[in-house]
N, C-alpha and C positions, 0 to 999 in steps of 0.2 A: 152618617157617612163614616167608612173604616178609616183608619191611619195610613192602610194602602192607595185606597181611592184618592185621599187628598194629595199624598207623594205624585200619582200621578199626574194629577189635576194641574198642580205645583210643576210637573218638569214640563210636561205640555203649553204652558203657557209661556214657560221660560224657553223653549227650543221653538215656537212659531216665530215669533220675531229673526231668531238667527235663518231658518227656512226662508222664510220670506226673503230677506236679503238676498241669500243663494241666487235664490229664483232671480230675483231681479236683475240681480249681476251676472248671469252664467249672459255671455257673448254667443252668435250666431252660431259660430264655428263649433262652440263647446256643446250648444242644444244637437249639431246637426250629428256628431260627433257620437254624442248618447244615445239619439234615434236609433244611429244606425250599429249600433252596439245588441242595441233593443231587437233588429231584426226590420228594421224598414226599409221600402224602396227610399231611393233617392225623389223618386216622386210624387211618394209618401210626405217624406220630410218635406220638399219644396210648398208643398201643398199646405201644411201645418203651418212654418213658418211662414210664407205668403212671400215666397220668391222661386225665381227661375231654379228648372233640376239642372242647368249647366250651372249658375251658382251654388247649389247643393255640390256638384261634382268639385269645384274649386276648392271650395274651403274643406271639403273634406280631405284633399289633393295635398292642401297644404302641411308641412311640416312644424311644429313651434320648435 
């Protein structure tokens, strides 16, 4: 194995754990938020997340 491949090996292990958390901690509002950045209906998202498109419409609504 090259000295590149192990650098990589080395940061990839070191940044899944940080990823992971992301994931886990991004809030409703902040997934719905990305979706529809991404180019989704609101009924798209509702659907993914596994809630109402009028709660899709809210939290999108809302201001932080």
């Amino acid at each position: 194995m090259t000295t590149t491949c192990l650098l990589a090996w080395a940061l990839a292990m070191l940044l899944l754990p940080v990823l992971l958390l992301a994931w886990i901690l991004e809030t409703d509002r902040d997934r719905c938020r990305r979706m529809r950045r991404a180019g989704l209906s609101q009924q798209r998202i509702a659907d993914q997340i596994g809630c109402s498109r009028w709660k899709v419409r809210q939290m999108l609504a809302c201001a932080h």
